[in-house]
C-alpha positions, 0 to 999 in steps of 0.5 A, a space after each residue: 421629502 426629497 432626503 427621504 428618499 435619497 437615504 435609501 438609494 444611499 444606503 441601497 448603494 453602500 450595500 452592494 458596494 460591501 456585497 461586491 467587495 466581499 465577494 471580490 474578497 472571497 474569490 481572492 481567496 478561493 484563488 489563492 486557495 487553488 493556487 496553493 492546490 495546483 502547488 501541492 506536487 502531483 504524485 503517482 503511485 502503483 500498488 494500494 500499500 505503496 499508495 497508504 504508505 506515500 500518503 502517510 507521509 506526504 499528507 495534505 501537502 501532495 496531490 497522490 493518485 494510485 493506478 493499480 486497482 485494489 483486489 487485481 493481480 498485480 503481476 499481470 495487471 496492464 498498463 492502459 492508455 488513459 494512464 499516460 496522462 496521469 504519468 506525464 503530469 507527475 512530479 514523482 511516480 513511486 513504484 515498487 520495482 523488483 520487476 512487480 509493475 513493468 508495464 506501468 515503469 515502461 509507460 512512464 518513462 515513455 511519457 514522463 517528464 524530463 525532470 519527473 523523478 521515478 523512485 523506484 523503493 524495492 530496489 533501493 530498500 534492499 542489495 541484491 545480495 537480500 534478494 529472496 527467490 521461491 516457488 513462483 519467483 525463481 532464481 532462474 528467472 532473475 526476478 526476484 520476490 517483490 513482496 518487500 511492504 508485508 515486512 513493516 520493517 521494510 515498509 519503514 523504509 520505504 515511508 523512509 525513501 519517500 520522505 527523503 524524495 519528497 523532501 528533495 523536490 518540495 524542501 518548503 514543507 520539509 518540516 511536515 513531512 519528517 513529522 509524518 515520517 516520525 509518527 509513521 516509524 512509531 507506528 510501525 515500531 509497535 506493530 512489529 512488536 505486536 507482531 512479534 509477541 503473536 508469533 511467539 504464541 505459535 507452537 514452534 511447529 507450525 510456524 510454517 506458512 504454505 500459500 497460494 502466491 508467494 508474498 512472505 518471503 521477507 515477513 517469514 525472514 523477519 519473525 523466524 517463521 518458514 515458507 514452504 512454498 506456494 502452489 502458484 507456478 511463476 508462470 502464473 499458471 494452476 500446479 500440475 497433478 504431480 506438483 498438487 500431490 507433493 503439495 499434500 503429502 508434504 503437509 499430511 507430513 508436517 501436520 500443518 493445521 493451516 493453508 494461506 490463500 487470499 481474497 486476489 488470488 482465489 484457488 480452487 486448487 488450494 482449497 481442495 489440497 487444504 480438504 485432502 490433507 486434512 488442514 484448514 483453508 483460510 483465504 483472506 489474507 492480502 498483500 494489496 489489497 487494504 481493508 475496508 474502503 477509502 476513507 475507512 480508517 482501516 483502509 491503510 498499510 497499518 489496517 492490512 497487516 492488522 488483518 493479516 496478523 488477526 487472519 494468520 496466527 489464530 490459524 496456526 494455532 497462536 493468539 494475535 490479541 497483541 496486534 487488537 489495540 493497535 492505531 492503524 488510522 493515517 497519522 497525520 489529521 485531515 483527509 489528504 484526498 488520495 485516490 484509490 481506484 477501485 
């Protein structure tokens, strides 16, 4: 009788000694698991392409966090308090420059780490002597159009710059990241491509762009096509009545069967010089903000000039099928966790 009784407590005990090992096994794990995450370096970013195009290359081995929401006007967007935090906790912050988000580049450098590295990729993308002025970024004013990404040319070089920088701070996961980069460059081979295969179906004629916020400068370069203008001042402020005039005796003139504002910077203006001059007024085109959500395979760098190329050149007349079958999801696999504020 009395081993009758001792087997259970035997085996009651041998049972909760696994229960307990394997359960200090498995926070062992989730230690090292958390490790490894608070490893990843810390990553902050401004505007949403900035953010696709870092997050294309640094995958799952960074921590990235965008700042500037999706759909608000860059230009004029203001740093808040609750940002120094974010920054001061950063390994690297990689912004555009050129001028776009000096509030945010002031507050970091005000609150960064002594050894956070701030990339700054417009102004090491391009030589002054590249710099492009216009209607709302004139030369007088110094600053030049910041509108570098809509180029994926230029975009390539940013991923390009991003992956030298991450490469230079974290050299164990080096092999990742030029994989990514990789992936990335054939991905924007084909785009270009694409994109140059649907201007060409533009009558030659109306391969001319006027838009609300001068954001293609350097894509107009890119693909032979000319920017006339944009109604928006450099100010920041609505045209005057004799600047709208000019707007529309200029596109009466050249018979332009399209007018290009977009989703962030809306205009009442634009739409009514597009009535009066007889041409269509599209205003879905975007230079920062990405379609869809996060998490939506669309919602990248790649899924935005999709768009916009499938918005711009039916508009003027051409066919965009070229740019239909293009992959634009990340191209690395697994979600990286990066945020988008909205």
């Amino acid at each position: 009788m009395e081993r009758i009784i001792r087997a259970p407590r035997f085996w009651a005990l041998l049972i909760v000694a696994l229960v307990v090992v394997a359960c200090g096994g498995g926070t062992e794990g989730q230690s090292q698991n958390g490790n490894q995450q608070e490893k990843r370096l810390k990553v902050v970013t401004t505007v949403s392409p900035i953010t696709s195009i870092v997050e294309n290359i640094g995958g799952l081995r960074i921590q990235l966090e965008g700042v500037v929401p999706e759909g608000v006007n860059s230009h004029t967007f203001e740093a808040t308090p609750s940002m120094a935090r974010l920054l001061s906790e950063a390994d690297l912050i990689v912004i555009n420059g050129l001028f776009l988000e000096q509030p945010i580049l002031d507050l970091a450098q005000d609150n960064k780490k002594a050894e956070t590295v701030i990339l700054s990729l417009g102004d090491r993308a391009i030589t002054r002597e590249q710099w492009r002025f216009d209607f709302t970024f004139p030369q007088t004013a110094g600053q030049p159009n910041p509108h570098l990404w809509p180029d994926p040319n230029l975009a390539l070089r940013y991923a390009e710059l991003v992956h030298g920088q991450l490469t230079a701070l974290d050299p164990s996961n080096s092999e990742y990241y030029g994989q990514n980069l990789e992936r990335f460059r054939s991905r924007i081979e084909q785009l270009d491509q694409a994109i140059r295969t649907a201007v060409a179906t533009i009558p030659e004629k109306n391969r001319k762009l006027l838009t609300y916020h001068d954001s293609w400068a350097y894509f107009a370069e890119q693909y032979g096509m000319e920017v006339l203008g944009a109604v928006q001042p450099s100010n920041f402020s609505q045209p005057s009545v004799k600047e709208v005039a000019a707007i529309i005796d200029q596109v009466r003139a050249l018979g332009l069967p399209a007018l290009f504002g977009s989703e962030v910077f809306s205009s009442d203006v634009l739409e009514a010089i597009a009535d009066e001059a007889g041409a269509q007024f599209i205003d879905e085109l975007a230079d920062d903000d990405l379609p869809g959500k996060p998490g939506d395979i669309e919602h990248s760098y790649l899924g935005l000039m999709k768009q916009n190329i499938e918005v711009m050149i039916p508009a003027l007349g051409g066919d965009a099928s070229a740019v239909a079958g293009l992959d634009v999801s990340n191209v690395f696999e697994g979600v990286s966790g990066a945020v988008y504020p909205q």
